[in-house]
C-alpha positions as CSV (number, residue, x, y, z in Angstrom):
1,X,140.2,109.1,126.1
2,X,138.2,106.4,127.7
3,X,137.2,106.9,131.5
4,X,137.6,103.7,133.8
5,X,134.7,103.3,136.1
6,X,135.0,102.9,139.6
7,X,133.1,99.5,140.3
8,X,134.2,98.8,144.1
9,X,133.2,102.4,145.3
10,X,131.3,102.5,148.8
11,X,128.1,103.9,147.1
12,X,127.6,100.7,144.8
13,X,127.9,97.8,147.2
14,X,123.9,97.5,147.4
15,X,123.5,97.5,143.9
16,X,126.7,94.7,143.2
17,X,124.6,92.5,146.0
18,X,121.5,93.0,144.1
19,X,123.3,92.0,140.7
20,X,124.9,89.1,141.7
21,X,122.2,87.6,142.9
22,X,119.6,88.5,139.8
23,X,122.7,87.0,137.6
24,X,122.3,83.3,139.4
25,X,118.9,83.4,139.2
26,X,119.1,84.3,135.3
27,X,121.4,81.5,134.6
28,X,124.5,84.5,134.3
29,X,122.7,86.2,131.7
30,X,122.5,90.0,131.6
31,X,118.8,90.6,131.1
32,X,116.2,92.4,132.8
33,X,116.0,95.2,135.5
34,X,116.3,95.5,139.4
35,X,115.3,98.5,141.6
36,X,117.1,100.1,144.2
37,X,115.1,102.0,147.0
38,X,115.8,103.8,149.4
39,X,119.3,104.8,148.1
40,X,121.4,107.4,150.5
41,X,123.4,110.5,149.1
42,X,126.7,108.3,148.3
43,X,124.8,105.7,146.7
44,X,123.1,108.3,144.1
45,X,126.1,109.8,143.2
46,X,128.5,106.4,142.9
47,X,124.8,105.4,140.9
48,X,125.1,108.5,138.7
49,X,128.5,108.0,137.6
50,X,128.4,104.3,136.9
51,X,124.8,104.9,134.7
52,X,125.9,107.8,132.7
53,X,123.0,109.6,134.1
54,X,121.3,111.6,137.1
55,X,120.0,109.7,140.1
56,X,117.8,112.6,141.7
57,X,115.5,110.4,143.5
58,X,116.3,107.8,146.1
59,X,115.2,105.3,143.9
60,X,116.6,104.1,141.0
61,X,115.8,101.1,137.9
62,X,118.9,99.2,136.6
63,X,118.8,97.4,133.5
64,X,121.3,95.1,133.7
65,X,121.7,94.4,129.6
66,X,122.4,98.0,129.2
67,X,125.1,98.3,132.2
68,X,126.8,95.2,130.9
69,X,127.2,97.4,127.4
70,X,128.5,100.4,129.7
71,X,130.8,98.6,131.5
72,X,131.9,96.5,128.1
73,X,132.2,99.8,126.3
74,X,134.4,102.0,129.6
75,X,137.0,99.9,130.1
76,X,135.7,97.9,132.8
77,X,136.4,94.7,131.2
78,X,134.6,92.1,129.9
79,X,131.3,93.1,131.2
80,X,128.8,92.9,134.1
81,X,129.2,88.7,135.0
82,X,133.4,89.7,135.0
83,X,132.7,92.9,137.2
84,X,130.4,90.8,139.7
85,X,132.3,88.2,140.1
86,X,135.3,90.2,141.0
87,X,133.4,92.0,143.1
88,X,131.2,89.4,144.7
89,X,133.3,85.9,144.3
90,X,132.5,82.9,141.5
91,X,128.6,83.3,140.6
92,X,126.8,80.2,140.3
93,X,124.5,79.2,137.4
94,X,121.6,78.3,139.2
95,X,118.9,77.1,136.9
96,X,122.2,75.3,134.9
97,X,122.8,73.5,137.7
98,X,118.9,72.2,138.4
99,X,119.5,71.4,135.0
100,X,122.5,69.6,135.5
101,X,121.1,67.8,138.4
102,X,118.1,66.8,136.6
103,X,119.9,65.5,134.0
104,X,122.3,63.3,136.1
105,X,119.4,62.3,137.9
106,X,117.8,60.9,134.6
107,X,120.8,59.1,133.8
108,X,120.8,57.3,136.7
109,X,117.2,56.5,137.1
110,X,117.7,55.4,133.1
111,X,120.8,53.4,133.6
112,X,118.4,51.2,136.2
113,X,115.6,50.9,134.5
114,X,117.9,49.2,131.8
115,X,119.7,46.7,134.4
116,X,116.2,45.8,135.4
117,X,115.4,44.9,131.9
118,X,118.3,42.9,131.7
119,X,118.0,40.5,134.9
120,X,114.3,40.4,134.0
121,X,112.4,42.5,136.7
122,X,111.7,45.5,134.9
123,X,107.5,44.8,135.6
124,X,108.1,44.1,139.5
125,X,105.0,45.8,141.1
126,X,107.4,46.9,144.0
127,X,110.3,48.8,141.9
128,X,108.2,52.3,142.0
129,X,108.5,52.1,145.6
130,X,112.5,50.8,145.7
131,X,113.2,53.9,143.4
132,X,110.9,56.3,145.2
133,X,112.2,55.7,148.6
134,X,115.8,55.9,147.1
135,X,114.7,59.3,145.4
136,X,113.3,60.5,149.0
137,X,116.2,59.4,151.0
138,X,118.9,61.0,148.6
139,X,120.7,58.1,148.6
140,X,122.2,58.6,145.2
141,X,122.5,62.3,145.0
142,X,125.4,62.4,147.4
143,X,128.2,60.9,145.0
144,X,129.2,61.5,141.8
145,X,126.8,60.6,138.7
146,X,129.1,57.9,137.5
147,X,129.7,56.0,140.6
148,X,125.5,56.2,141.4
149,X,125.4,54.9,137.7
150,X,128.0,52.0,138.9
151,X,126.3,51.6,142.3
152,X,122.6,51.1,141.5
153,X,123.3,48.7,138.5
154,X,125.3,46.8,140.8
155,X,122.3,46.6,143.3
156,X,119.9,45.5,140.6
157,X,122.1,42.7,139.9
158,X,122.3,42.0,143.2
159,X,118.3,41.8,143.9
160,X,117.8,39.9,141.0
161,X,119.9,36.8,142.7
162,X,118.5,37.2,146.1
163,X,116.8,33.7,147.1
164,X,113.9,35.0,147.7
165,X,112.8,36.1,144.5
166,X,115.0,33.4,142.9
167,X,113.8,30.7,144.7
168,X,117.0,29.4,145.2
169,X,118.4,27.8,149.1
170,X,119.7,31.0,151.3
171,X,123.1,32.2,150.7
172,X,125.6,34.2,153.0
173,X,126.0,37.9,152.5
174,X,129.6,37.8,151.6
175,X,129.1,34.6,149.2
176,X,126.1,36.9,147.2
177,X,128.5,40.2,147.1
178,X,131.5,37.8,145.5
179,X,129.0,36.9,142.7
180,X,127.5,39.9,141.7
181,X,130.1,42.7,142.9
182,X,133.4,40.4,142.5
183,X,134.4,41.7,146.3
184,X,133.2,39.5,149.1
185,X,133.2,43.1,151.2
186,X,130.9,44.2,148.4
187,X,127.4,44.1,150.6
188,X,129.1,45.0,154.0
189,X,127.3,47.6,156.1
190,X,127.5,51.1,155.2
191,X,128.7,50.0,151.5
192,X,126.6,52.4,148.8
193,X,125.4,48.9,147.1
194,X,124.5,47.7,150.2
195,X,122.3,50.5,151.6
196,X,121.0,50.6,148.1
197,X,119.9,46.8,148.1
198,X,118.5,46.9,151.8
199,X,115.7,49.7,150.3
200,X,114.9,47.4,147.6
201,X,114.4,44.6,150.1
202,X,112.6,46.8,152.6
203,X,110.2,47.3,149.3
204,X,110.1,43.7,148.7
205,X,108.7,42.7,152.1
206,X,106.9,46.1,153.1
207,X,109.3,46.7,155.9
208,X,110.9,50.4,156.3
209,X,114.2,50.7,155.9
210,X,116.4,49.5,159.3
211,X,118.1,51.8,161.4
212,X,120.2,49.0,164.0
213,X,122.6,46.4,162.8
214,X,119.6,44.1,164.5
215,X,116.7,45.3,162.4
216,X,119.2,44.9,159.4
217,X,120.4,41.6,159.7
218,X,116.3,40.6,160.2
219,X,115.8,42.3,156.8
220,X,118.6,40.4,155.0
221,X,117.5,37.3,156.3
222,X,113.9,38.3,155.3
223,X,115.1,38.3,151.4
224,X,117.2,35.0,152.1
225,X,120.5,36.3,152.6
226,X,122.5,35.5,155.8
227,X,124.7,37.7,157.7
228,X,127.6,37.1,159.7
229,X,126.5,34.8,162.4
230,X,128.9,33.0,164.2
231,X,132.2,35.4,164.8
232,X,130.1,37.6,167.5
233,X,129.0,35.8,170.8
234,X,127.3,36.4,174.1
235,X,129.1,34.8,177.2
236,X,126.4,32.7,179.9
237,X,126.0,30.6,181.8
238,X,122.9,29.1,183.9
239,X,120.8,29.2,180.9
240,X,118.2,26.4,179.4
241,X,116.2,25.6,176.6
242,X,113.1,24.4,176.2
243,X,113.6,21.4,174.3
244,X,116.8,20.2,175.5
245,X,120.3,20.1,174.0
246,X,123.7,20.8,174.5
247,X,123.1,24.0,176.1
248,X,120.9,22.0,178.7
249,X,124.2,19.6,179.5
250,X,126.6,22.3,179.9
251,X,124.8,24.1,182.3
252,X,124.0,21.2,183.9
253,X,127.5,20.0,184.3
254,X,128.2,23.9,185.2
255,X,130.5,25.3,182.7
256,X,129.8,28.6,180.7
257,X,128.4,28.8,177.2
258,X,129.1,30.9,174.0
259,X,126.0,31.3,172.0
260,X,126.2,32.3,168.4
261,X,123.7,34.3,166.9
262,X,122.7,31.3,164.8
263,X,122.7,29.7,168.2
264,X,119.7,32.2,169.1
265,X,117.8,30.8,166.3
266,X,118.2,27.5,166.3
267,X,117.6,27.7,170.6
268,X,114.7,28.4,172.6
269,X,117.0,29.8,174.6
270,X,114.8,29.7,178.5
271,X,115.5,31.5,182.1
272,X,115.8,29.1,185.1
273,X,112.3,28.3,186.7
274,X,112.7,31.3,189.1
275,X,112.8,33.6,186.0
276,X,115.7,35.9,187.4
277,X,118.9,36.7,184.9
278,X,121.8,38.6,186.2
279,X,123.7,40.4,183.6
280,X,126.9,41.5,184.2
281,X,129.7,43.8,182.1
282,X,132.7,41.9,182.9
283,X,133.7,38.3,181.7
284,X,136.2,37.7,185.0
285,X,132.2,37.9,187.1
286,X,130.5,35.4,185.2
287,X,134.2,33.4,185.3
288,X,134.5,33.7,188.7
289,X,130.5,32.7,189.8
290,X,130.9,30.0,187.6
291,X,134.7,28.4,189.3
292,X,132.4,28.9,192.9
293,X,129.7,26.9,191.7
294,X,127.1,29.4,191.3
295,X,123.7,27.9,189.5
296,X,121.9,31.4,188.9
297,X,121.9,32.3,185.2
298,X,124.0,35.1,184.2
299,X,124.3,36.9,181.0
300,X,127.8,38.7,180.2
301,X,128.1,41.9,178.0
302,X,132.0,42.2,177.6
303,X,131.5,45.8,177.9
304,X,129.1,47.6,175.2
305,X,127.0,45.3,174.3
306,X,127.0,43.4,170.7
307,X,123.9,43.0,168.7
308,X,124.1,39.1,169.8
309,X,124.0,40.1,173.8
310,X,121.0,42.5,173.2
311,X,119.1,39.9,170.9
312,X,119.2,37.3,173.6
313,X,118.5,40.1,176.2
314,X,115.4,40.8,174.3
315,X,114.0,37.1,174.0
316,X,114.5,36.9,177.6
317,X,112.8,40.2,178.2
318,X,109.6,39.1,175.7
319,X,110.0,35.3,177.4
320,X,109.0,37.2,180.7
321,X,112.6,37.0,182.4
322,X,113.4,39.4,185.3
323,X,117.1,41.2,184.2
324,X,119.1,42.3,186.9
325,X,122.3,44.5,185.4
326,X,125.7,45.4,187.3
327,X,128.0,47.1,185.2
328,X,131.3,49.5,186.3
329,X,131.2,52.5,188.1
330,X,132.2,55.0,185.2
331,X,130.6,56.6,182.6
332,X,131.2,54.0,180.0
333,X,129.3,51.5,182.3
334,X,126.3,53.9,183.4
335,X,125.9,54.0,179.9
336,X,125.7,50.5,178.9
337,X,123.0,50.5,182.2
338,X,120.5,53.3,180.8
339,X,120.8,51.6,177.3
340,X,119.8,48.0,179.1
341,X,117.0,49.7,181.4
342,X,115.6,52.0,178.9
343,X,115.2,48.9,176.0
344,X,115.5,45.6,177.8
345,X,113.7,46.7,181.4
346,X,116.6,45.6,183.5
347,X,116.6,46.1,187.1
348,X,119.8,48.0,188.8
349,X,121.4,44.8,190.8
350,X,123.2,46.4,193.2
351,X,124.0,49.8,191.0
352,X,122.8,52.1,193.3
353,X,124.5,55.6,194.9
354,X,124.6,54.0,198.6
355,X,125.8,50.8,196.6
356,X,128.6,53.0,195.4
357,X,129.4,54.8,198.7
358,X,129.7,51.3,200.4
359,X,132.1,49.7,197.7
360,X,134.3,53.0,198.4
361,X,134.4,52.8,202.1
362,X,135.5,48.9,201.6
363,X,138.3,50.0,199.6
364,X,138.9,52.9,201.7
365,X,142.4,51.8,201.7
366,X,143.5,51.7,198.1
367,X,141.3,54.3,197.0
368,X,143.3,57.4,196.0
369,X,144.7,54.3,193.9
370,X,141.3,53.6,191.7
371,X,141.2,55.2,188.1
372,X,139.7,58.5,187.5
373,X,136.6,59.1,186.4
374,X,137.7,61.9,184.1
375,X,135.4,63.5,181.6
376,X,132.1,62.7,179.8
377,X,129.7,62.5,183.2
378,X,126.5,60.7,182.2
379,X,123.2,60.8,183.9
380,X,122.0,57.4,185.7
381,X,118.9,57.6,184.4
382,X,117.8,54.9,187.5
383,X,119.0,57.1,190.0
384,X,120.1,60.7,189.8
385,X,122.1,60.4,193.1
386,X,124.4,57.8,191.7
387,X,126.0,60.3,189.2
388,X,125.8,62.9,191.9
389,X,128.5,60.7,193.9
390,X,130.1,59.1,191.2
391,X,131.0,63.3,190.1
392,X,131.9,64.0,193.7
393,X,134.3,61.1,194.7
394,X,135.6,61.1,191.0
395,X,136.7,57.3,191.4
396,X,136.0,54.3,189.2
397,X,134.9,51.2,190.7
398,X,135.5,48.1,188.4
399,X,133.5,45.0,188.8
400,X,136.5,42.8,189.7
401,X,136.6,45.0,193.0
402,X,132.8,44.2,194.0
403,X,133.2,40.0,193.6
404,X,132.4,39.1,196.4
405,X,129.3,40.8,196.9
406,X,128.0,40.0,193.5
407,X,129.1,36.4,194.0
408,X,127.0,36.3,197.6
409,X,124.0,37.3,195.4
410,X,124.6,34.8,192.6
411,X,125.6,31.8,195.2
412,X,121.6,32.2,196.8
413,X,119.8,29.0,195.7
């Protein structure tokens, strides 16, 4: 009669650890031996019985061809993978799957070497470098071979017909993605084709690949293609230019202005002759100093600020401008402050702790009224005392309730 073995006794839990492991690394073949040191009392007897043979020492060589015939031939099923994997879980072909990787890679690296032939750029002295930076940044290896296939041929296409290799006027992002992808979404941020066409262009023109919406609308512009431009705006008022335009007559006449990010472009966008801009967080400020008359220029972030309020920020830092910044007194809007300080070397305008203390004992009256600060305290990286009070009184001070002492600052000639 034929004796079942025993595979899941205590004694034998070393040696299945030590065979599933040699069986991924051999590509689930049974072939060649391990050793087993050290090996307890148990563990030589459960040894002993599953090898037919006497373990006397307290070490022992398995060869794993020859156990997979034992356990094939004593009823222990189909063999030494089936034992291990019951034992140990699914076992994974390791070198199969290099393999496999290896070969999907190929197929993808082949498919775009073909779509290059085909739009004629097969022999650009910059596509080593497009596919190298793709290779390093594992931009393809994260989805499924046929949709890198899909993706990368698509990109190609879409490099071939950017204006500047083509030569042809610039074109608008979503106009670009309707011709080559047939969806006008096609190049939006964080689209695979997208990502993919941005490391070709950051190839093209030696730049590395962006990591802010800024840096990557500069980079799609650098290859001809314009992003959106004129949805997004920053809210000011007081503001010049240094050649003179309409921006010039509407401050002049003392309305507010909406400036594109086209508008950016196309202006030389100047601070008044004083060189002081007050930024602010909340559109009813810059409303309200400009129904009292104020002449000071002030810049308005609507809360976090969009990539067209830090873009002006920044050509007024470069342009030599002094930025004063008041935001709300909660986390959201100590935030926004370190973000402005740290990149754009704003100056606190009154966004101090003792500026907070005093703007709670004039609302003494309603303040068991103002919203909590809840959760989520944030470091004012200006002044540690700030958060220290702001954590303490656990009140919210809003902009709105502060007018009139931001409006005294902005009504100074």
């Amino acid at each position: 009669m034929t004796t079942v073995i025993a595979l899941d006794r205590p004694g034998l839990g070393r040696l299945w650890d030590h065979v599933a492991e040699r069986l991924q690394r051999n590509g689930l073949r049974p072939s060649g031996t391990l050793r087993l040191d050290a090996l307890d009392r148990d563990e030589r007897h459960a040894l002993a019985g599953l090898l037919g043979r006497p373990v006397a020492t307290d070490r022992v060589t398995v060869d794993l061809a020859e156990l997979d015939c034992r356990l094939r031939g004593r009823g222990a099923g189909a063999g030494l993978v089936a034992a291990a994997e019951h034992l140990r879980g699914p076992l994974v072909d390791r070198p199969g799957r290099r393999n496999a990787r290896a070969e999907a890679a190929a197929r993808i690296w082949a498919t775009g070497r073909r779509t290059l032939d085909d739009v004629g750029l097969s022999a650009a002295p910059w596509i080593d470098a497009w596919f190298d930076d793709l290779r390093r940044a594992g931009t393809l290896a994260r989805v499924p071979v046929e949709r890198a296939e899909r993706a990368l041929a698509a990109a190609v296409r879409c490099v071939a017909a950017l204006p500047h290799l083509s030569g042809d006027r610039p074109c608008g992002r979503g106009e670009l993605a309707s011709l080559v992808t047939g969806d006008a979404h096609g190049l939006d941020d964080g689209r695979l084709v997208a990502t993919i066409v941005l490391r070709a262009a950051g190839a093209i023109t030696g730049t590395a690949y962006p990591s802010s919406p800024a840096d990557r609308r500069a980079l799609w512009r650098a290859v001809g293609v314009l992003t959106d431009e004129v949805s997004t705006t920053v809210l000011t008022a007081g503001l010049g230019s240094t050649g003179g335009c309409w921006l010039d007559e509407r401050t002049h006449a003392g309305w507010e202005s909406h400036l594109t990010a086209r508008d950016l472009r196309r202006l030389d966008v100047a601070a008044p002759a004083d060189g002081v801009v007050h930024v602010c967080e909340n559109p009813r400020v810059l409303e309200a100093a400009v129904d009292a008359g104020c002449r000071r220029a002030l810049v308005c972030t609507q809360g976090q600020p969009a990539v067209v309020v830090t873009t002006l920020l920044g050509q007024l830092s470069i342009s030599g401008a002094e930025l004063r910044y008041h935001g709300d007194f909660d986390w959201p809007g100590i935030t926004i402050a370190n973000l402005l300080i740290d990149q754009h070397r704003c100056r606190p305008w009154r966004f101090a702790a003792t500026d907070y203390l005093d703007a709670l004992a004039s609302l003494a009256p309603i303040v068991g009224e103002l919203p909590a600060l809840g959760a989520g305290r944030v470091e004012a990286s200006w002044d540690a005392a700030l958060t220290v009070e702001m954590a303490a009184a656990r009140r919210a001070v809003h902009e709105e309730l502060v007018l009139d002492d931001l409006l005294a600052d902005l009504s100074r000639a």
